[in-house]
TIMAR-73308 format. One record per atom (N, C-alpha, C): residue number from 0; residue in three letters; atom name; x, y, z. Coordinates in nm, 2 decimals. Layout:
TIMAR-73308
   miba   zado   fise       px       py       pz
    NUM    Ala     CA        X        Y        Z
...
end
This chain:
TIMAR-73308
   miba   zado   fise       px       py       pz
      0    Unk      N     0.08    -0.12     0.00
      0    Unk     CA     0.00     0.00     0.00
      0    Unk      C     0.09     0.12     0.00
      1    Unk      N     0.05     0.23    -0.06
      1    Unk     CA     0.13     0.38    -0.09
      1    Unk      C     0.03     0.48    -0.09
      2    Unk      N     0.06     0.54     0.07
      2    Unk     CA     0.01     0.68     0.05
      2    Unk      C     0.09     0.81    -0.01
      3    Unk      N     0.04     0.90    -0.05
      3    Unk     CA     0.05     1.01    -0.11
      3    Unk      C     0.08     1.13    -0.01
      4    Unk      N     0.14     1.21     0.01
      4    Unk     CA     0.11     1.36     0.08
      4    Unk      C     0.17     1.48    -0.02
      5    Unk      N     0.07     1.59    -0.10
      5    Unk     CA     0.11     1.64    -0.16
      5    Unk      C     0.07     1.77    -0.11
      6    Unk      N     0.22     1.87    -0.07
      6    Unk     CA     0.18     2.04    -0.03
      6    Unk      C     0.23     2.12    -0.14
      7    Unk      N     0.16     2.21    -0.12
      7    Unk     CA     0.13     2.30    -0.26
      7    Unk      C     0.14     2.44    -0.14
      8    Unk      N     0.21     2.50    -0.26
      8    Unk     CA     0.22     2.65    -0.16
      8    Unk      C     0.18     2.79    -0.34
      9    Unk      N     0.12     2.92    -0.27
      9    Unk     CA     0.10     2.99    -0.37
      9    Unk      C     0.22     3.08    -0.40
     10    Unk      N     0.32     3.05    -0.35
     10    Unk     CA     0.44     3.13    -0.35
     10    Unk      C     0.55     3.06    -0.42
     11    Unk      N     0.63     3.13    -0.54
     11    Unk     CA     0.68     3.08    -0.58
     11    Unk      C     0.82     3.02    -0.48
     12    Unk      N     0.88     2.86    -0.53
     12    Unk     CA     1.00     2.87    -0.45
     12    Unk      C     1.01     2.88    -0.28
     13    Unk      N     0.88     2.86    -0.20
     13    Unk     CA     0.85     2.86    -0.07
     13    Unk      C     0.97     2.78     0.03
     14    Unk      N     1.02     2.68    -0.03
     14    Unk     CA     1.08     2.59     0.04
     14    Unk      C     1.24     2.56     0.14
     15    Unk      N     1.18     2.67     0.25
     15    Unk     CA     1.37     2.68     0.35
     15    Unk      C     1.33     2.55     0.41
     16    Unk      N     1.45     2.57     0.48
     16    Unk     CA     1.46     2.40     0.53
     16    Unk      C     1.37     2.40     0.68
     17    Unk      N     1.34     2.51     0.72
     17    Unk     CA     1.24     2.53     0.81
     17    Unk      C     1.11     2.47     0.76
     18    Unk      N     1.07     2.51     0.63
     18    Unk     CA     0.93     2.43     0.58
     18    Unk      C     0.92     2.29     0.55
     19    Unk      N     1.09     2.26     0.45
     19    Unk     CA     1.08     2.13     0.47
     19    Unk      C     1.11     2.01     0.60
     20    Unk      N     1.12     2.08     0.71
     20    Unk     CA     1.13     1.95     0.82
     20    Unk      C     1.00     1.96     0.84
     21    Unk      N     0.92     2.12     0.86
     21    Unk     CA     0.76     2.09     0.88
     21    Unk      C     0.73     1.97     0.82
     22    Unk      N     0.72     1.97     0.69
     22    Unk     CA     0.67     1.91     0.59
     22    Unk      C     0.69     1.74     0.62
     23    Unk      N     0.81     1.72     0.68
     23    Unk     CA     0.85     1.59     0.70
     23    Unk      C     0.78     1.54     0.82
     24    Unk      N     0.76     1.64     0.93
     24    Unk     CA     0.71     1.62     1.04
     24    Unk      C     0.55     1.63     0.96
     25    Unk      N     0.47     1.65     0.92
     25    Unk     CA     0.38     1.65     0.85
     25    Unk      C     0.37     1.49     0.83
     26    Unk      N     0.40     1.48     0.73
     26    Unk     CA     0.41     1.32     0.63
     26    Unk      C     0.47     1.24     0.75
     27    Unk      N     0.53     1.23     0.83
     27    Unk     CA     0.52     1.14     0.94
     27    Unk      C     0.41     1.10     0.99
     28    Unk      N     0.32     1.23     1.05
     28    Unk     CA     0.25     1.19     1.12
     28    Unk      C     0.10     1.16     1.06
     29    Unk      N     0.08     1.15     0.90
     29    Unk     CA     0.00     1.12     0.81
     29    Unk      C     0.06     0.98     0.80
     30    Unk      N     0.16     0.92     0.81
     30    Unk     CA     0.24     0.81     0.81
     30    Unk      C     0.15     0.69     0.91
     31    Unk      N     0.18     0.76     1.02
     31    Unk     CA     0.14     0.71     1.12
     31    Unk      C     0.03     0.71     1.18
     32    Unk      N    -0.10     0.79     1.14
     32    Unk     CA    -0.20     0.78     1.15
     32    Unk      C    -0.27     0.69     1.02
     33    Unk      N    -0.21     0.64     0.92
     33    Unk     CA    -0.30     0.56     0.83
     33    Unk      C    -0.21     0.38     0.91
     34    Unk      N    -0.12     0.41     0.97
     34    Unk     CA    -0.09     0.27     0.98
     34    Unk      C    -0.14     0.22     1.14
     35    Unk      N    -0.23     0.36     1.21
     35    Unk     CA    -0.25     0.35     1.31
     35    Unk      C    -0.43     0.30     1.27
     36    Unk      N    -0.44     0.34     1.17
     36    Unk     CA    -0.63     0.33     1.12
     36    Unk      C    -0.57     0.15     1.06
     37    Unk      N    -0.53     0.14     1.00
     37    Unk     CA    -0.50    -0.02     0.95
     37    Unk      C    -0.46    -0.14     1.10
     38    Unk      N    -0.42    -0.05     1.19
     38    Unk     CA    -0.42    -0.18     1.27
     38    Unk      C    -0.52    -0.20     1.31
     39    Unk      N    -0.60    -0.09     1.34
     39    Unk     CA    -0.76    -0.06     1.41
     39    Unk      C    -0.85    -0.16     1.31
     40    Unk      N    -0.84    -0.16     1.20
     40    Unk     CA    -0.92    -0.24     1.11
     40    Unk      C    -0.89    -0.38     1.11
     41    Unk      N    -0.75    -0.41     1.12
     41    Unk     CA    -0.75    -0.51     1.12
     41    Unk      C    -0.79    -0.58     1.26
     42    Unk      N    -0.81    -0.51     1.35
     42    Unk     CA    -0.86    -0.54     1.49
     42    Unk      C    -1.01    -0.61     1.48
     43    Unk      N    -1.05    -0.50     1.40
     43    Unk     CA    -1.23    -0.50     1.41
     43    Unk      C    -1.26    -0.63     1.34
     44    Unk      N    -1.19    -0.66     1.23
     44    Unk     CA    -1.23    -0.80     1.17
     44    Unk      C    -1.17    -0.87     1.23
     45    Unk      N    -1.07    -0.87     1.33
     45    Unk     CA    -1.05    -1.01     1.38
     45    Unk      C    -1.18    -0.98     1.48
     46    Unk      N    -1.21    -0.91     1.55
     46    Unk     CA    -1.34    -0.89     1.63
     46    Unk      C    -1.46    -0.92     1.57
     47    Unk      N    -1.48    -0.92     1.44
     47    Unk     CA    -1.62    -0.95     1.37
     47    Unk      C    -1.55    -1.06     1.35
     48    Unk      N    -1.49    -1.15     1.31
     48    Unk     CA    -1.48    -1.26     1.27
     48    Unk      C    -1.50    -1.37     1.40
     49    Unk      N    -1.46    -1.33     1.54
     49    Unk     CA    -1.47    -1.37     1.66
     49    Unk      C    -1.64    -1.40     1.72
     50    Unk      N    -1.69    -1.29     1.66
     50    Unk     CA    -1.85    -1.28     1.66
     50    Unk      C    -1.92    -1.38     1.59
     51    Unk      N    -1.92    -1.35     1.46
     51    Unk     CA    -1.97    -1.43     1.37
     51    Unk      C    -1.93    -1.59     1.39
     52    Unk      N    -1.81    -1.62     1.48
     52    Unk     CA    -1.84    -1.79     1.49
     52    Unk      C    -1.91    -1.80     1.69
     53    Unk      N    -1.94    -1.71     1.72
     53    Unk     CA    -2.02    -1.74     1.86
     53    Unk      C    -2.18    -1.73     1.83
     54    Unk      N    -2.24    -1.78     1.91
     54    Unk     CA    -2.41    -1.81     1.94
     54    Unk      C    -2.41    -1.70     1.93
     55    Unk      N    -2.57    -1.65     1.89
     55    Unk     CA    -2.62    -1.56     1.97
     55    Unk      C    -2.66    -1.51     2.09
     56    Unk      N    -2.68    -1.67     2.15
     56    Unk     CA    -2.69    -1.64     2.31
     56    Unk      C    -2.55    -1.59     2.39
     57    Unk      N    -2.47    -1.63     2.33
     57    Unk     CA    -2.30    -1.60     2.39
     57    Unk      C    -2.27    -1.45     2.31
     58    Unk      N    -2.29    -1.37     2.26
     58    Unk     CA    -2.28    -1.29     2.26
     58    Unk      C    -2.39    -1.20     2.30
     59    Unk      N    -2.48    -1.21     2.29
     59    Unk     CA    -2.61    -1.14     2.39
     59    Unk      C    -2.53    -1.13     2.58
     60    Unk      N    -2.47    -1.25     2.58
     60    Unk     CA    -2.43    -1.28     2.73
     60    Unk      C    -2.31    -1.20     2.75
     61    Unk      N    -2.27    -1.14     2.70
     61    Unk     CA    -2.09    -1.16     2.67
     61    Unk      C    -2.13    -0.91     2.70
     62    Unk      N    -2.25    -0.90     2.61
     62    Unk     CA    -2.26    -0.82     2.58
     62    Unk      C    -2.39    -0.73     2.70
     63    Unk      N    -2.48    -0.82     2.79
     63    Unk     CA    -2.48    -0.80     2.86
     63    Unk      C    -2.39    -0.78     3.02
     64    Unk      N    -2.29    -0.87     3.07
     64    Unk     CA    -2.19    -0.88     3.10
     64    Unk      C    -2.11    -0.71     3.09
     65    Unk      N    -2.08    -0.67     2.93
     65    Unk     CA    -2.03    -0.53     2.93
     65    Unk      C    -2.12    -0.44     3.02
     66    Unk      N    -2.24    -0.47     2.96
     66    Unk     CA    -2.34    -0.35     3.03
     66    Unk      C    -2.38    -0.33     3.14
     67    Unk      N    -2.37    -0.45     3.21
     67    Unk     CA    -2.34    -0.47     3.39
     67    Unk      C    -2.26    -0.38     3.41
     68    Unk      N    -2.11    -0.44     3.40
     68    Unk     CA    -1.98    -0.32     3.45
     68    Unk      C    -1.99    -0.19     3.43
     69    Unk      N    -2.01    -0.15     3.28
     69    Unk     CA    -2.02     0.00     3.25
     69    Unk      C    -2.17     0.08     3.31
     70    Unk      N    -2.21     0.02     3.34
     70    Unk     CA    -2.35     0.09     3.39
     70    Unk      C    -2.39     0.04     3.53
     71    Unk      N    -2.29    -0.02     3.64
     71    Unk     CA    -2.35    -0.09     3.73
     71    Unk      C    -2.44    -0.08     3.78
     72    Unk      N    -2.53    -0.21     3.70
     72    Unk     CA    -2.61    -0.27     3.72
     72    Unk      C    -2.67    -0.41     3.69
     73    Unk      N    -2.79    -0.44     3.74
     73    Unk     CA    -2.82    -0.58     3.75
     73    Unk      C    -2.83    -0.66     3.64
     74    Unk      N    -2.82    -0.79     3.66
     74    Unk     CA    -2.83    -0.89     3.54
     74    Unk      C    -2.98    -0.78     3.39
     75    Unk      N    -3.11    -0.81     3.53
     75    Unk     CA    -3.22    -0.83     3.42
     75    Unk      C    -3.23    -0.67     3.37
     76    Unk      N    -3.16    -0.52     3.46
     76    Unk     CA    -3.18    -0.38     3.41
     76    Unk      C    -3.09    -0.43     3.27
     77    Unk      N    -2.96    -0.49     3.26
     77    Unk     CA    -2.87    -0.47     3.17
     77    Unk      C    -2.93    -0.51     2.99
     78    Unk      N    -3.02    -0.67     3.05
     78    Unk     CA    -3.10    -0.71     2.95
     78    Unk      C    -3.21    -0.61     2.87
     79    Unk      N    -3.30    -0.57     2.96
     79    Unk     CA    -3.37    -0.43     2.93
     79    Unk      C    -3.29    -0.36     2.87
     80    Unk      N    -3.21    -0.26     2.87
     80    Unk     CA    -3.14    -0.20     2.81
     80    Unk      C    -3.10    -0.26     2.69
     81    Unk      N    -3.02    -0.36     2.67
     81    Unk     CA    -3.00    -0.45     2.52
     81    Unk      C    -3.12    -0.43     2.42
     82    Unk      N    -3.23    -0.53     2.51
     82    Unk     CA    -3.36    -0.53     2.51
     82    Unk      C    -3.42    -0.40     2.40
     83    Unk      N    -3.44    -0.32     2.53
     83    Unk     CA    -3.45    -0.17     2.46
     83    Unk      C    -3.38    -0.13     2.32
     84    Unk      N    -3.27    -0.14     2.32
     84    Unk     CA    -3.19    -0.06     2.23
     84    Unk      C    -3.19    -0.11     2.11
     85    Unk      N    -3.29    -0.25     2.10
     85    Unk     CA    -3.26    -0.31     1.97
     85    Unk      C    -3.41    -0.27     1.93
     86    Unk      N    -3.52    -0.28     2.02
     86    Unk     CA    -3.64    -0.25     1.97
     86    Unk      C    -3.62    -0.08     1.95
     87    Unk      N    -3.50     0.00     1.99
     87    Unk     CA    -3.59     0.15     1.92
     87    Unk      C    -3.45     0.21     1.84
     88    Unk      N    -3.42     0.09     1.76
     88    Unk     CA    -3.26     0.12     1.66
     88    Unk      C    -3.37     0.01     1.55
     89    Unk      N    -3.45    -0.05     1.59
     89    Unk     CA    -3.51    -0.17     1.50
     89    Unk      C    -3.42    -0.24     1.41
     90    Unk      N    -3.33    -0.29     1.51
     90    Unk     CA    -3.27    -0.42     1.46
     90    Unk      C    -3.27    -0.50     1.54
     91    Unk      N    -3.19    -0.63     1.52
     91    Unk     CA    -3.19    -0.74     1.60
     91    Unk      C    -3.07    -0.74     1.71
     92    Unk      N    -3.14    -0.79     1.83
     92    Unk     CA    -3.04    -0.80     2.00
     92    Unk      C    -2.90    -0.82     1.99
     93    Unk      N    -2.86    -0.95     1.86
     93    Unk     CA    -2.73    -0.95     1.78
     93    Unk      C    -2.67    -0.84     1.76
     94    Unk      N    -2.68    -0.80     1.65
     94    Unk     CA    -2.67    -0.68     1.61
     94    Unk      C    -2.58    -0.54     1.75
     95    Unk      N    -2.71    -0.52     1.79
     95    Unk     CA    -2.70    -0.44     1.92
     95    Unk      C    -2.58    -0.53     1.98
     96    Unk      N    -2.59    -0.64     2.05
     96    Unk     CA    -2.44    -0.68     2.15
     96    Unk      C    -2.30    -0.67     2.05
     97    Unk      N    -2.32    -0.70     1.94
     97    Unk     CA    -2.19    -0.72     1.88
     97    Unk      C    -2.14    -0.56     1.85
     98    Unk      N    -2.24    -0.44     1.83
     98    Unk     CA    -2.18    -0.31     1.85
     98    Unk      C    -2.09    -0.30     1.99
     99    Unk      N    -2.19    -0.33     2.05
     99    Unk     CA    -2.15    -0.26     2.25
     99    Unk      C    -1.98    -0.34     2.20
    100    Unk      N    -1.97    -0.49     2.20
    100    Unk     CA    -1.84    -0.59     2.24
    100    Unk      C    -1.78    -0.45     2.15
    101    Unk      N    -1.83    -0.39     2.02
    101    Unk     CA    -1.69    -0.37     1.90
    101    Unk      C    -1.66    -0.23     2.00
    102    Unk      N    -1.74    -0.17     2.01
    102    Unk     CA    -1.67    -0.03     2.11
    102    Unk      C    -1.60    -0.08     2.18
    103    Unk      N    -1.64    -0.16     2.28
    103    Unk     CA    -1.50    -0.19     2.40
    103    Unk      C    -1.39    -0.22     2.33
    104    Unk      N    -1.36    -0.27     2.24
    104    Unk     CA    -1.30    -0.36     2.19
    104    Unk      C    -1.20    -0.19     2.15
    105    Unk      N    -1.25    -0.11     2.07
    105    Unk     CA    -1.22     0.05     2.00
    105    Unk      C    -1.13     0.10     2.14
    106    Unk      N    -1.25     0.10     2.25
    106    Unk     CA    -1.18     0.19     2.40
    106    Unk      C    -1.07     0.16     2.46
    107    Unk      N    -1.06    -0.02     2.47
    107    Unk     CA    -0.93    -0.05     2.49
    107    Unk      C    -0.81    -0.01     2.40
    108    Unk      N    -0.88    -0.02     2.29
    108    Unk     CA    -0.73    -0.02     2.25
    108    Unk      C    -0.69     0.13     2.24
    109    Unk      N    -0.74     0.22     2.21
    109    Unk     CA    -0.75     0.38     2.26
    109    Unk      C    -0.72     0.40     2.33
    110    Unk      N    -0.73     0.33     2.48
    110    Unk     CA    -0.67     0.33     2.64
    110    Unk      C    -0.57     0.35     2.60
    111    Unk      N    -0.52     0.17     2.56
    111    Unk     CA    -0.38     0.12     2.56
    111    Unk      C    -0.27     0.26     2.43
    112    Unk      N    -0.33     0.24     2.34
    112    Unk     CA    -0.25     0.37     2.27
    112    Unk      C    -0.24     0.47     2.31
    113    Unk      N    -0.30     0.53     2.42
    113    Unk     CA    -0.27     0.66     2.46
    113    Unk      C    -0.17     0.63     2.59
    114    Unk      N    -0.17     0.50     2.66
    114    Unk     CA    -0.08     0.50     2.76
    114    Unk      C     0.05     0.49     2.69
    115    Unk      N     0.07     0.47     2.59
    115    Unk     CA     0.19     0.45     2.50
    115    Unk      C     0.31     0.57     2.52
end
């Protein structure tokens, strides 16, 4: 894969070496943010692909479970909530748990990268 960073200035001949380390510090960190979105993707499908071979009950479970801890609260409030969120998004309970798991899944690693 090859990304591109192209700067354009309206001035002729703009280029002291002041601009060009900007420029390098620029394209670094364009660098590093497309290889920081590619690991994140390749996260998410190992995460959908972890989904798609569990039950539905195991991830309903997995996904209530989240909604206990982050919301402390009880087994049957956490279900209601799932519950809820799939009847007023009108999709299916699936659906709904496998979002909630893919966020945590985003937050950790967002933790973990910023403690870096």
């Amino acid at each position: 894969m090859s990304v591109a960073l192209n700067l354009y200035s309206r001035a002729p001949d703009p280029w002291t070496p002041e601009l060009i380390t900007a420029a390098d510090g620029y394209a670094q960190l364009v660098g590093s943010m497309v290889l920081t979105h590619l690991d994140l993707a390749e996260l998410e499908d190992a995460a959908a692909g972890l989904y798609r071979n569990m039950s539905d009950a195991l991830v309903a479970e997995r996904a209530v479970g989240a909604i206990m801890h982050t919301n402390a609260c009880s087994e049957d409030e956490a279900r209601r909530i799932l519950e809820s969120a799939s009847r007023h998004r009108r999709i299916g309970a699936r659906e709904v748990a496998e979002t909630i798991l893919r966020a945590l899944v985003d937050v950790r690693t967002t933790d973990q990268g910023s403690m870096s």
